[in-house]
N, C-alpha and C positions, 0 to 999 in steps of 0.2 A: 914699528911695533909688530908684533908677530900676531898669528890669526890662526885659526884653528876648522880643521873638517874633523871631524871624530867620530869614526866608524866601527859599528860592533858587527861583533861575528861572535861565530860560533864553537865546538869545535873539528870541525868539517875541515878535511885533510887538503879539501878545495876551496877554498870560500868562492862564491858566486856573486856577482856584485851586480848590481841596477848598472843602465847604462851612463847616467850622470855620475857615479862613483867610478867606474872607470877611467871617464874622461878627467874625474879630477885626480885619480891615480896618473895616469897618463902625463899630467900639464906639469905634476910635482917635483920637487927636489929632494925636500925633506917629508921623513917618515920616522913613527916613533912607536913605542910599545912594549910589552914586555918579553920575554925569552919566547913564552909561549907561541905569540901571535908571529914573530919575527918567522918563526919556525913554519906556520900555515902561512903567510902571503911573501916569504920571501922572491919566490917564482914567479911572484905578479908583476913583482918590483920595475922599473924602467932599467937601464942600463947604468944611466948615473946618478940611481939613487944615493942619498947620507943616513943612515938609519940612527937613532937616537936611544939609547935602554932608557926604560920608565925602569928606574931601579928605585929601592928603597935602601935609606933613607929621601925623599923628590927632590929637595935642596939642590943636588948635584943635574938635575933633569931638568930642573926648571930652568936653573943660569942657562944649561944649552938654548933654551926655549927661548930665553931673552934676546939671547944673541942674535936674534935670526928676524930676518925684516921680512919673510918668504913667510905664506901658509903652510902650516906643517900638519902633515894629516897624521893623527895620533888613532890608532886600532885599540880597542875596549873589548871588554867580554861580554856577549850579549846587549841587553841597553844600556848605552852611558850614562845616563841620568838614575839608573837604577840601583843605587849605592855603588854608584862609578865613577871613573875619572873624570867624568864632564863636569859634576858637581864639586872640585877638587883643583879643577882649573876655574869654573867658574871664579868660585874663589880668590886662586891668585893671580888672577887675570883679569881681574873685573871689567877692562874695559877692552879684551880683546873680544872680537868679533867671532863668531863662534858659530858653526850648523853641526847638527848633529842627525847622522844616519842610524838607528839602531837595528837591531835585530832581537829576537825573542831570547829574555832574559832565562836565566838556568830552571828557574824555577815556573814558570811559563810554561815552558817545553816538558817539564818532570811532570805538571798537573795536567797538558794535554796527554801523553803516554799513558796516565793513570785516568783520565775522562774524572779529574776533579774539579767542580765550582768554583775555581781560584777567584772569582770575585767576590768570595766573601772571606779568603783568606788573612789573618794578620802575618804582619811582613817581620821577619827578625833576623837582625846581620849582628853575627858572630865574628865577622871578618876585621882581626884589632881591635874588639870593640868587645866589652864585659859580659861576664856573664848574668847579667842582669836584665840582660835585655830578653833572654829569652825565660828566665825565671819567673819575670813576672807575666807574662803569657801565659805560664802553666800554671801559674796564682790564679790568672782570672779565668781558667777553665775553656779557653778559647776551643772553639770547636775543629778548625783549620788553622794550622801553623807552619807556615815558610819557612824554611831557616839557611841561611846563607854558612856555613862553615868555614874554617881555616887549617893550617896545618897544626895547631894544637888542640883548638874546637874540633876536634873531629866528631862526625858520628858515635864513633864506638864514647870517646869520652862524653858526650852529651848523654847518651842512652846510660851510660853508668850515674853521669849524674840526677840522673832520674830516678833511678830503683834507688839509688839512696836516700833518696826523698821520699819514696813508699810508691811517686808515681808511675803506676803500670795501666793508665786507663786510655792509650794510645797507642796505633799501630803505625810502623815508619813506612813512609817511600822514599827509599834511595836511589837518588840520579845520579849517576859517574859520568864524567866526561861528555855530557850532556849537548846534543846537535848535531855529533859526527857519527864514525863508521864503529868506533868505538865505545857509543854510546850502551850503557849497562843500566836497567830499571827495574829494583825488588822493592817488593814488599814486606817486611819482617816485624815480628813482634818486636817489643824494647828488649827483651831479654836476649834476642837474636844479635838484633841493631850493637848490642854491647860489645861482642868478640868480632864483627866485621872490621876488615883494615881495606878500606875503602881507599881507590884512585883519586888521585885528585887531577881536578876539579872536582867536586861533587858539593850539592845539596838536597835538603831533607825538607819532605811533609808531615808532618806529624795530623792525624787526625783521631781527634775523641772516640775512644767506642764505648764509655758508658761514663756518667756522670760521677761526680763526687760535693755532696752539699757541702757548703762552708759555714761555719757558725761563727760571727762573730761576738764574742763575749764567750770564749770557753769554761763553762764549767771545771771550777780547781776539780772536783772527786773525777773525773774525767782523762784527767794527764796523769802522767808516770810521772809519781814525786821521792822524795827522796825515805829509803825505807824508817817507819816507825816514828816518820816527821811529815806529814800529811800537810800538817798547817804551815810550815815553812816555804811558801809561793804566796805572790803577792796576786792578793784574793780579785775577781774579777770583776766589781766596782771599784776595785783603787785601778786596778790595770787599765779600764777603760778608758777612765777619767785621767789617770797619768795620760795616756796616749793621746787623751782628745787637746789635751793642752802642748801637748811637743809640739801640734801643729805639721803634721807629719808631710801636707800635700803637700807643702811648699819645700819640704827635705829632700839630701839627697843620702849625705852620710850620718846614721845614728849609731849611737856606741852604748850596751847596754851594760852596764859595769855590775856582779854581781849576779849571774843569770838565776842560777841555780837548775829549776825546771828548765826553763825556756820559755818560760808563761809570755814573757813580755815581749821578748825578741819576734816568737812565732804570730801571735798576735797582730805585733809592730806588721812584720810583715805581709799578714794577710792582708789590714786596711793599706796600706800603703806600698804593695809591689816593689815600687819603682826606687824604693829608699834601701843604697847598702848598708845591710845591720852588721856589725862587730861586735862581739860579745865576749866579756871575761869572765870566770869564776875559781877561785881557791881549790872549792873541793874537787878530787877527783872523778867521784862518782856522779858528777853532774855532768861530765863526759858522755854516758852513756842515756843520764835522761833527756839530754839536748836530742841527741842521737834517736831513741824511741818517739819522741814527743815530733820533733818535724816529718818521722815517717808516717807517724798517727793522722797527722796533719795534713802530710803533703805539701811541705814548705818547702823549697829547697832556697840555697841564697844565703844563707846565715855562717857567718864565717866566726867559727868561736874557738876559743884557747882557753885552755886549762893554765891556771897560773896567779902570781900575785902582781895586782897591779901597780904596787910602788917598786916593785922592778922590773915590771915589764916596759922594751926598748918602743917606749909611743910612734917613735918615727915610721915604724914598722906598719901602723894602719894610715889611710887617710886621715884627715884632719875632719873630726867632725863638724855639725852646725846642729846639731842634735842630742843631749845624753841623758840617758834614764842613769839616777844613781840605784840602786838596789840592793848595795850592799860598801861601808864606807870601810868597814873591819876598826872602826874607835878610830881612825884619822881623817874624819871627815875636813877639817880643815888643809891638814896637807893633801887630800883629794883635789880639793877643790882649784888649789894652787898648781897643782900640776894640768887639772883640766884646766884652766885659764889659760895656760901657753900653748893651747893646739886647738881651744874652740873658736872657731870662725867666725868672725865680727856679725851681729844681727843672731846671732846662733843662742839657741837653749837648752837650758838644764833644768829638767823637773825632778824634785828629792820628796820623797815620802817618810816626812817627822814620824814617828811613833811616840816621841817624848815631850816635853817640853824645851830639853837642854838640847838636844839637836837642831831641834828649831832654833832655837835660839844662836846655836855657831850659825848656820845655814845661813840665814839672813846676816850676821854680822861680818861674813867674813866677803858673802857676797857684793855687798856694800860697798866694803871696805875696797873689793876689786872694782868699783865703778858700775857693779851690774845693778838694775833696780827689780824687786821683786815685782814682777807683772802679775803674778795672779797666784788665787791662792784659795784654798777651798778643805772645809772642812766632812771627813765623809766614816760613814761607819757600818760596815757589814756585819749583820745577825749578831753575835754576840760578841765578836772581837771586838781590838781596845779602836776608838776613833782612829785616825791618820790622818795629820793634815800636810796635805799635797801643795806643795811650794815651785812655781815655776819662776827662775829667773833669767834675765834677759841680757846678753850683751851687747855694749854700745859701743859704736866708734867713738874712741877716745882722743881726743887734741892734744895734738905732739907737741 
């Protein structure tokens, strides 16, 4: 069974090693890592070293790893445990034997250059991993924010995604190449951060320099709504109340079908960060309110399309566990049927009746799919007509 030393470094054209990593360089056969690191200790190497590429897709790295009854010292960047490959062998090695040497992760080294209190920093890895992770950090207004990047995350595309969302209340520190002779450390506004084409390795601090209050329960007279149709947004006690019933903590994908404003999407997203929203609408011009309404907000994370939903390609988004109906266009039944083959077993749907006769499909056709109405609540703002809010539940069904 193969066994693991796993040493980080940095990136230092020398790397400098303790003298116990030496000697376990020294005693070795096999060594592994990627282009990068091959590149800084090849020169360290013994004579008959076998080196190994940590290549992507791992599949092909791992079998190596299997093969091998000898410890194989694998090189990391920085700390291995620090959204590194220690945690990644862990994994699929569970019962390999394992020590790990690290060295000061990227981000480490960026906040001491900058003399920042990284111990109160939130941590967020971009690297393969959604853009959500760092969305809802800038939802919850964190005051220091870490960010691990990649070759499509980059800075400049993070800093754009940001102004598009309205948020400019952060100033970047950028680390390139971060521990060597090469090492490059700015400061820049987000506007700056935007046209930067940054070396890589690099990653980003983001720190707050002035607040932004959240409200939640936005006032409708408050959002950009659709012109000389004010009242056409779902008013902010049916929004809440829809929202409190989706059950949002425990979501991951929700899909708001019928946006118009964004009343509910933006919303969705403020109590709930961590849930990907997907949003349709018909009209065109709700294009643009989506657009003003999350800059107003400083929402970013909403991924919406202009379009009709009985021919839009579903496979196209995740699979919800979540759906706000908002708008059925008169097929609420064949809505429904379509949303039944892509919502997730335990997954909901809350619809907001305005009539008697919609209610009335709602529940029968929901039924009829095995789902049972969970909960159901009747609610009425100032003078509009009531609306009663229908949450329905689905179950794993016996084959």
């Amino acid at each position: 069974m193969c066994s693991f030393h796993v040493i980080g470094i940095s990136d230092e054209s020398l790397p400098v090693f303790n003298k116990e990593v030496q000697e376990l360089m020294a005693s070795a056969s096999y060594f592994s890592g990627g282009a990068r690191h091959f590149e800084l200790v090849q020169d360290l190497l013994p004579l008959d070293y076998q080196w190994i590429d940590v290549e992507v897709p791992l599949a092909k790295t791992f079998t190596h790893y299997e093969a091998i009854a000898e410890p194989i010292i694998v090189f990391a960047s920085g700390d291995p445990l620090f959204f590194g490959l220690a945690n990644t062998l862990k994994r699929e090695f569970p019962s390999a034997a394992m020590n790990v040497y690290p060295s000061f992760n990227s981000l480490q080294m960026l906040a001491h250059a900058c003399l920042l209190p990284y111990g109160h920093m939130s941590i967020t890895t971009l690297t393969g991993r959604p853009w959500v992770n760092i969305d809802q950090e800038l939802i919850k207004g964190k005051a220091l924010i870490g960010v691990l990047t990649d070759k499509k995350k980059t800075p400049a595309a993070i800093a754009k995604r940001m102004l598009a969302a309205g948020i400019n209340n952060y100033c970047a520190y950028l680390g390139e190449r971060m521990g060597g002779e090469r090492q490059r450390v700015q400061k820049l506004s987000i506007e700056q951060l935007s046209s930067v084409d940054a070396q890589m390795p690099n990653c980003l601090i983001l720190e707050k320099t002035g607040d932004f209050k959240r409200s939640i329960g936005i006032p409708e007279e408050e959002m950009h709504h659709l012109a000389g149709r004010p009242k056409m947004m779902t008013k902010r006690s049916i929004r809440l109340m829809s929202l409190s019933i989706l059950k949002l903590d425990a979501a991951k994908v929700m899909w708001d079908i019928g946006f118009c404003t964004g009343s509910v999407s933006i919303e969705a997203k403020q109590m709930a960060p961590h849930v990907d929203v997907y949003a349709i609408e018909k009209r065109e011009e709700s294009r643009d309110l989506m657009t003003k309404n999350q800059q107003k907000y400083r929402v970013p994370g909403i991924n919406h399309s202009i379009g009709d939903f009985f021919e839009m390609d579903l496979s196209l988004w995740p699979e919800p566990d979540r759906v706000f109906i908002g708008g059925h266009g008169g097929r609420l039944e064949l809505m429904l049927q379509k949303l039944d083959a892509v919502l997730q077993t335990d997954g909901i749907i809350v619809f907001n009746a305005v009539s008697s006769e919609t209610e009335k499909i709602f529940r029968e056709v929901t039924t009829r799919l095995g789902y049972g109405i969970s909960d159901s609540m009747i609610l009425q703002q100032d003078a509009h007509n009531p609306v009663n809010i229908l949450q329905a539940s689905k179950h794993k069904r016996n084959e």
